[in-house]
C-alpha positions in Angstrom: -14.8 -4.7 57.5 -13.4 -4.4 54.2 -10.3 -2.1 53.7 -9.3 -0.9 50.8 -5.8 -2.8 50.7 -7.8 -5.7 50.8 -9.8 -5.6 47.8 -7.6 -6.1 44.3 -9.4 -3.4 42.1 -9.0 0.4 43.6 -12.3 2.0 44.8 -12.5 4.1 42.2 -13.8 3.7 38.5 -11.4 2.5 36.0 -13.8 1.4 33.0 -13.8 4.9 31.5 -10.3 5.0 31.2 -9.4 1.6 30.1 -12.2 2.8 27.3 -10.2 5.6 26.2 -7.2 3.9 26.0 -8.8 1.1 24.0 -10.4 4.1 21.6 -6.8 5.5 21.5 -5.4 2.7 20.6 -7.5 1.8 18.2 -7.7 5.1 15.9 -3.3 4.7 15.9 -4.0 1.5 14.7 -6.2 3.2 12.1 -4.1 5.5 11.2 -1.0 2.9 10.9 -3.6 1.1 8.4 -4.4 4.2 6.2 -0.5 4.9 5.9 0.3 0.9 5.0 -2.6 1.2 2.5 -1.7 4.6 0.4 1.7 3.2 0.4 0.8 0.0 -0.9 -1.5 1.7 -3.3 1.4 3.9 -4.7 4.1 1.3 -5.2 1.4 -0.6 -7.1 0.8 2.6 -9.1 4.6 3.1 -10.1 4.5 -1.0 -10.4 1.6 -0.1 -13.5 3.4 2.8 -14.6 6.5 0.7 -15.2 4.8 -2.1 -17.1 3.4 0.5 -19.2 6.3 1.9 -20.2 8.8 -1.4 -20.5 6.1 -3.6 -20.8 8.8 -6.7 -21.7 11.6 -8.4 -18.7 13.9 -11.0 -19.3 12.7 -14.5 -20.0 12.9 -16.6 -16.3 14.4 -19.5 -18.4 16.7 -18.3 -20.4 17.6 -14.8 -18.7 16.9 -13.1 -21.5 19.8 -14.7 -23.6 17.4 -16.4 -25.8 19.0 -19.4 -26.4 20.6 -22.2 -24.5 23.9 -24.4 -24.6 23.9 -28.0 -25.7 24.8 -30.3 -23.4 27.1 -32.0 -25.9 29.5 -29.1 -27.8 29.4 -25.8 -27.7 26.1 -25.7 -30.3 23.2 -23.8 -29.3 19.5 -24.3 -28.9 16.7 -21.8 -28.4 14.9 -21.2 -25.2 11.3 -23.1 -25.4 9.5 -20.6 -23.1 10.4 -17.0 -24.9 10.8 -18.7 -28.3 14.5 -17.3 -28.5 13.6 -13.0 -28.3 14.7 -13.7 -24.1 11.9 -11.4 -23.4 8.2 -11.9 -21.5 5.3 -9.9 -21.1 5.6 -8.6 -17.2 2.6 -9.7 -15.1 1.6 -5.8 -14.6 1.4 -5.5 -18.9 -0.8 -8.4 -18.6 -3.3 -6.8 -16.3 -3.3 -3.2 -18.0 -4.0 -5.4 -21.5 -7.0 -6.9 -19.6 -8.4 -3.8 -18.4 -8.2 -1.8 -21.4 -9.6 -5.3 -23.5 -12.4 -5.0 -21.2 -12.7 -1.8 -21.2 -12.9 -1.6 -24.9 -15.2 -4.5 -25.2 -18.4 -3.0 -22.8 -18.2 1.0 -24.3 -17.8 -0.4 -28.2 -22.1 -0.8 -28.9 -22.8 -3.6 -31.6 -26.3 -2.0 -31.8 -25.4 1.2 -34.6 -29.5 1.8 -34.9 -30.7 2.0 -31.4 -30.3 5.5 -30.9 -33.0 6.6 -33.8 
């Protein structure tokens, strides 16, 4: 005869609750991902919003001096990559610029006639 101490599940059903615990852990973990995503989403907003407005950083190179010493004197030389301003274009300008480029480029119509 089979006892109940003998068998390693309990008698009774446990499916149904294993299955709500699953479900409830998977709609936290859905709301963990909705939270991590309209944060992301807003720190890339402010990212745009600052490129917009100070579209220019310092030059990597450089850092934003513009020039560089010699290595023989005290003469200067100017930076290569920023051609001596110290400044570049963020990456953030660089992606508004190509939206609004393409953006631009598909409402202008080169057709002036076809609506008569």
């Amino acid at each position: 005869m089979l006892t109940a101490a003998a068998t390693p599940y309990p008698l009774t059903a446990t499916h149904s609750s294993e299955l709500a615990a699953t479900l409830t852990t998977t709609a936290h973990t859905a709301g963990q991902v909705a939270t991590v995503a309209l944060i992301v989403t807003v720190c890339i907003a402010f990212y745009l919003l600052t490129c917009a407005v100070w579209p220019f950083g310092k030059c990597r190179r450089c850092k934003g001096a513009g020039k560089f010493k010699s290595p023989f004197g005290s003469s200067y030389r100017h930076c290569g990559k920023c051609e001596g301003s110290g400044l570049r274009v963020r990456f953030g300008r660089k992606v508004i610029s190509y939206y609004r480029r393409t953006h631009t480029a598909g409402t202008n119509s080169t057709s002036k006639g076809a609506r008569k």
